[in-house]
C-alpha positions, -999 to +999 in steps of 0.1 A: +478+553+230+457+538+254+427+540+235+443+524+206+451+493+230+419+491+241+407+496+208+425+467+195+418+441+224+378+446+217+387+446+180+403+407+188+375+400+214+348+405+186+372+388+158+375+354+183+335+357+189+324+363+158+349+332+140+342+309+175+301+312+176+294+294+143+322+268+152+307+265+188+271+256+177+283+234+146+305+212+170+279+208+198+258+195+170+284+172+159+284+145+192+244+150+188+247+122+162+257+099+189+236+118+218+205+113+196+210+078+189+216+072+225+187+092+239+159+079+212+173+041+224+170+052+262+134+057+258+132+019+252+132+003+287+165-020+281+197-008+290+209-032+268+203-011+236+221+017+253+247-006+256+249-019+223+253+017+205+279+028+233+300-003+221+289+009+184+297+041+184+333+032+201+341+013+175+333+041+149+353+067+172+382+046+166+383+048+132+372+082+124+393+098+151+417+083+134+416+095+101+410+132+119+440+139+100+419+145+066+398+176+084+433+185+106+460+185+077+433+202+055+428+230+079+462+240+085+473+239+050+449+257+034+446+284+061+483+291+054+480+286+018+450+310+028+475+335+044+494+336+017+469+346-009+481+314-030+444+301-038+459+275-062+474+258-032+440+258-019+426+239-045+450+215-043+453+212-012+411+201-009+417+184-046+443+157-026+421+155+002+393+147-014+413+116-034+427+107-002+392+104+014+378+089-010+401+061-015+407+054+021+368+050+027+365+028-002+390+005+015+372+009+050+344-006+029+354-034+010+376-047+046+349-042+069+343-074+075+378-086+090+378-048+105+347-058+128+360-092+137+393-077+152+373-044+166+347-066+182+374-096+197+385-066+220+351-058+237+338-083+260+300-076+259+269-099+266+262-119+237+229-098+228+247-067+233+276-074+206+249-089+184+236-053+184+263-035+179+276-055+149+244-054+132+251-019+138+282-021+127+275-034+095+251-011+082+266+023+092+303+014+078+283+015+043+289+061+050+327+054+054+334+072+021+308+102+031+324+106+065+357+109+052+348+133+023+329+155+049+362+160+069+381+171+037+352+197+034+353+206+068+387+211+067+389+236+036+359+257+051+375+262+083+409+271+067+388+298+047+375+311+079+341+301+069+325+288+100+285+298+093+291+279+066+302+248+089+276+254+110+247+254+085+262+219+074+262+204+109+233+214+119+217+200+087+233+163+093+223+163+127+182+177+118+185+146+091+197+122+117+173+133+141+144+130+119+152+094+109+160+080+143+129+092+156+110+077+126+129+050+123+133+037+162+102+053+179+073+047+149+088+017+125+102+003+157+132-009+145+156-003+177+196-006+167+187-009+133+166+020+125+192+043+143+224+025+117+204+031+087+193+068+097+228+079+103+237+061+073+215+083+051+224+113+068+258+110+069+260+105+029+234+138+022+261+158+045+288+146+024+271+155-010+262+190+007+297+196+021+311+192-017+283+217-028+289+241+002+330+241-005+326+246-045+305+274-034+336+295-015+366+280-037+373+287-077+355+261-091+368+266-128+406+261-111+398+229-098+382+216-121+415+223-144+440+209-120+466+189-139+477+153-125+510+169-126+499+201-102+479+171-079+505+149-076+531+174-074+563+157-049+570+190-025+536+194-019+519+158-018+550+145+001+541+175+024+501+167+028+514+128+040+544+142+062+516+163+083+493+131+076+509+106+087+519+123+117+486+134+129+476+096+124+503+088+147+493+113+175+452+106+168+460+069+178+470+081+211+444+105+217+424+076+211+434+052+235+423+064+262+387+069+248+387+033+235+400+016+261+376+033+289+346+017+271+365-019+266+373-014+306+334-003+311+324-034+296+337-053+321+320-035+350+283-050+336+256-034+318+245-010+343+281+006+345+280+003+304+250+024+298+265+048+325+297+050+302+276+058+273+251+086+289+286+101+303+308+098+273+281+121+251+283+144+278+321+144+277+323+150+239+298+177+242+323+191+263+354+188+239+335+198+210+322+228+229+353+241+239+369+227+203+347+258+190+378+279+202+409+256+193+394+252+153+389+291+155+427+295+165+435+268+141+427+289+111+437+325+128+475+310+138+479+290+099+464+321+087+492+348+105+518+319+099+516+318+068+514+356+066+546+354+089+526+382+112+543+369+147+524+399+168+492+389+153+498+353+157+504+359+193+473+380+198+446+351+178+467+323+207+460+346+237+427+357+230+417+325+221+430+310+253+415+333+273+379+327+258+386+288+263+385+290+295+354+313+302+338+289+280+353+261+298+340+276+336+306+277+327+306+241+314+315+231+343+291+254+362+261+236+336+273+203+347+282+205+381+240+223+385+223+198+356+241+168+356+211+148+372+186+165+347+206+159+316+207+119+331+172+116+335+168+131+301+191+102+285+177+072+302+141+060+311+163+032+332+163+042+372+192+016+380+215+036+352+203+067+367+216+060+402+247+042+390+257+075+367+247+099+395+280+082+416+303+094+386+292+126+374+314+148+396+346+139+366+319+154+337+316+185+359+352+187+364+362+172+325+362+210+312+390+223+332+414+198+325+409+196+288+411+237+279+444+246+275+450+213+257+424+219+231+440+253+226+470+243+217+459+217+198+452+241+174+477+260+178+500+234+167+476+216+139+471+254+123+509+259+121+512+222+106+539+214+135+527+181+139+555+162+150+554+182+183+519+166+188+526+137+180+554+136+207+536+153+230+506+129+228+528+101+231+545+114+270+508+120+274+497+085+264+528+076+293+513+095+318+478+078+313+488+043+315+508+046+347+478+068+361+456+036+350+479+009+360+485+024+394+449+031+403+426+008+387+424-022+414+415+004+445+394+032+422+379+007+400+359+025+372+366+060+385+406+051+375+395+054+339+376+090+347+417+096+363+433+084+341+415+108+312+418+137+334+459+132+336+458+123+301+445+162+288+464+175+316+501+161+304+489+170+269+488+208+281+518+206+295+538+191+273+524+209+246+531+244+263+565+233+265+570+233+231+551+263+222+582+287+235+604+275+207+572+278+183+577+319+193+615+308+190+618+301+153+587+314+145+600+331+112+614+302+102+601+285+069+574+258+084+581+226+086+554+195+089 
């Protein structure tokens, strides 16, 4: 009997490895789009560029994060549509995605010019540093459409469980984008511009790929035959917005706090700017590091939900948990050791360098508060119970406005480095309380 135990915890140690590795490596690549264009501009000896795509990329954070819900909602509903063997649903599921994504970035599009006037009054940068960042602005909103699309792809292929997949189409945006930024910035010199147009270009061949990739692993013949009656069909499109429209609800307050610590950093001058750019890639390596778990129990718990398998369910949450936060530890070990290596690595600029070394102990300590909410993020986005996020982001959002407001004027910028850290740590909790009455009523039909 004991052997059989055993047995079966390596057996679920290998699964969570073998469905996490992939996952890992494709979401570390994913914050190398922004790491990249930061690091090729930090070769150039003006913090001011730094500046400029820290404000940039903000801006495009806000708006993608947002629509998170297309790779979210996609994930958990086709991993239980998955579960259930019901490979129609999946179709259809990635068929209204894909009609969502594209008609939402075809909107981003033709507004993007009233959208940067109102993103851009927020930010209070030197006037060449918003000059910058709205001519990056303006170029890079042209992949709206491709961005969107490649999270409806994303979605489907981790639903499926097919994270090498994932990976190979990660790791080929981010080779493209690295390719053109160096060409672009360092040989045709063209600074903020050159790195906007190569992650234009890159974006859009990840989002023809992604298509390609997903026909590959889905019936193709099936969707290609889905009816407007199937598509449009109330229960289940009704459903798809339901888990939509509350994931947008609890992305905007995941956001917050990430948007508003680079309109605070902008008021602490450039030097503190550039430092909140070098920093933040470091942070989302982090997140997307330890995400490599939380999308892997994303598709495990839809997949035993939907399968209505509660002692499996509970397994793929523990193991997964328990991997988290290994991973999680020896992040923090990296940073805490390299911190001042990976700096000098980002920025030619010694004044940024000093100024970042004064911050670095929150990166260090970043992975241990955000672990356990990551998990459970995908717990709860794999199950579809999304109006438990959305409520437990919004006591969370609570939490990191009272932490801000009460020690901003003594901490200064450190408050915002605070305020984040009781941010994921409320989201945990919060979270964790609802997950006992997910075990509750777990045999329950779902609910969005």
């Amino acid at each position: 009997m004991q052997n059989n135990v055993a047995d079966e915890k390596q057996n679920w140690h290998r699964r969570i490895l073998a469905l996490s590795w992939p996952v890992i490596l494709s979401n570390l690549s994913i914050p190398l789009v922004g790491l990249v264009d930061v690091a090729i501009l930090g070769q150039l000896s003006e913090p001011g560029y730094i500046g400029a795509i820290t404000v940039g990329t903000a801006v495009f954070s806000a708006i993608y994060w947002l629509f998170g819900f297309l790779r979210m909602g996609t994930t958990g509903l086709v991993a239980q549509a998955f579960g259930a063997k019901d490979a129609d649903e999946v179709n259809l599921t990635y068929a209204r995605a894909l009609l969502i994504a594209a008609s939402l970035g075809m909107i981003l599009v033709l507004i993007h010019k009233p959208l940067e006037h109102l993103l851009f009054s927020l930010f209070e940068p030197s006037e060449s540093i918003e000059q910058m960042a709205k001519e990056y602005f303006s170029i890079r909103i042209f992949s709206a459409p491709a961005v969107l699309l490649s999270l409806a792809s994303i979605g489907v292929l981790f639903g499926l469980q097919k994270m090498k997949t994932t990976l190979f189409l990660t790791i080929f945006l981010n080779l493209s984008n690295l390719s053109l930024d160096v060409l672009l910035v360092l040989v045709f010199d063209l600074a903020v511009k050159g790195v906007a147009v190569g992650t234009l270009i890159s974006e859009w061949a990840s989002a023809l790929l992604g298509l390609i990739l997903v026909a590959h692993h889905i019936n193709r013949s099936s969707l290609l035959k889905i009816s407007r009656e199937a598509l449009f069909q109330k229960r289940q499109f009704s459903q798809f917005f339901d888990v939509s429209s509350n994931l947008i609800v609890r992305t905007f307050f995941v956001q917050i706090p990430f948007f508003m610590g680079t309109l605070l950093a902008t008021g602490f001058g450039e030097l503190v700017l550039a430092t909140h750019g070098i920093l933040m890639q470091f942070y989302f390596m982090m997140t997307y590091g330890l995400d490599g778990f939380a999308h892997s129990v994303e598709s495990l718990s839809g997949y035993y939900f939907g399968a209505k398998n509660k002692k499996y369910f509970r397994a793929a949450c523990f193991f997964s948990s328990l991997w988290s936060l290994i991973l999680a530890l020896l992040i923090a070990l990296v940073y805490w050791l390299f911190s001042d290596v990976f700096i000098n690595f980002m920025t030619v600029s010694e004044d940024v360098r000093i100024t970042a070394d004064n911050f670095t102990i929150w990166i260090a300590l970043s992975p241990l508060f955000c672990v356990f909410a990551f998990v459970l993020d995908g717990i709860f986005i794999g199950i579809t119970k999304i109006r438990e996020m959305r409520n437990s982001m919004f006591f969370a959002g609570l939490v990191w406005i009272i932490t801000l407001i009460i020690s901003y004027e003594s901490l200064a910028y450190h408050s915002i480095w605070l305020a984040m850290s009781a941010f994921m740590l409320s989201r945990a909790a919060f979270l964790g309380l609802y997950m006992t009455k997910v075990l509750e009523d777990f045999s329950k039909p779902v609910k969005a």
